[in-house]
C-alpha positions, -999 to 999 in steps of 0.1 A, spaced: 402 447 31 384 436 67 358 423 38 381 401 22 394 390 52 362 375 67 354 358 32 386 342 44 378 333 78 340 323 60 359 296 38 381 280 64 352 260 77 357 239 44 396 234 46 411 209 59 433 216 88 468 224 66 445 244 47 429 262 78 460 273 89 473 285 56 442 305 57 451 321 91 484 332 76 468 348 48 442 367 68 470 380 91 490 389 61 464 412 46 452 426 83 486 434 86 498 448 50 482 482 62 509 488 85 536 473 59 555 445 45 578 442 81 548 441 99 534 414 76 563 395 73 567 394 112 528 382 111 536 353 88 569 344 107 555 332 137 533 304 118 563 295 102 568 262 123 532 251 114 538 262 73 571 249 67 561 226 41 533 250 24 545 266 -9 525 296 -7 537 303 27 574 308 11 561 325 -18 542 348 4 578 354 25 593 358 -7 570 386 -19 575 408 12 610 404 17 613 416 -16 595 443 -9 616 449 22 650 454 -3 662 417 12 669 403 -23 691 372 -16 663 362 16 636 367 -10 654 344 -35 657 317 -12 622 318 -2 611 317 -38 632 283 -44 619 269 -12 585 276 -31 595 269 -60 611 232 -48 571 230 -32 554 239 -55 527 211 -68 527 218 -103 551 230 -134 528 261 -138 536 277 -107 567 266 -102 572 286 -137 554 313 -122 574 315 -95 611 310 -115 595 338 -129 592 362 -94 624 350 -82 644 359 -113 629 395 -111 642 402 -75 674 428 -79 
């Protein structure tokens, strides 16, 4: 996992600066899934002001709150993805997700 995580940090010297701090989300969100998905969704909430119009951020929300039993917050977060994502195949991935949350 700490592997994984500094391949991340490794590649965010090529992203642009949206993409840097997308990155830095990610790499908290997997330093943080050891201690679970409340942990990790706390993580990912305080970047939220700097993410607000990433896809993937929502998705990743999405995927913990799930997790978490918090089907209608997860739902919304997957159409806030869903209404960013940048292409029909993810967006279909992501109809997808959504519609699988109980």
């Amino acid at each position: 996992m700490r592997y994984l995580v500094s391949v991340i940090h490794d590649s965010a010297s090529l992203a642009t600066p949206d993409e840097d701090a997308a990155i830095d989300v990610f790499s908290d969100r997997l330093q943080t899934e050891l201690d679970g998905p409340e942990v990790a969704l706390a993580a990912i909430d305080r970047l939220g002001d700097k993410l607000t119009g990433y896809h993937a951020y929502h998705a990743a929300r999405a995927d913990l709150l799930r997790r978490l039993g918090r089907g209608e917050q997860s739902r919304a977060a997957y159409d806030k993805a869903i209404e960013l994502a940048g292409n029909t195949a993810e967006a279909a991935h992501l109809t997808r997700r959504r519609d699988q949350v109980g």
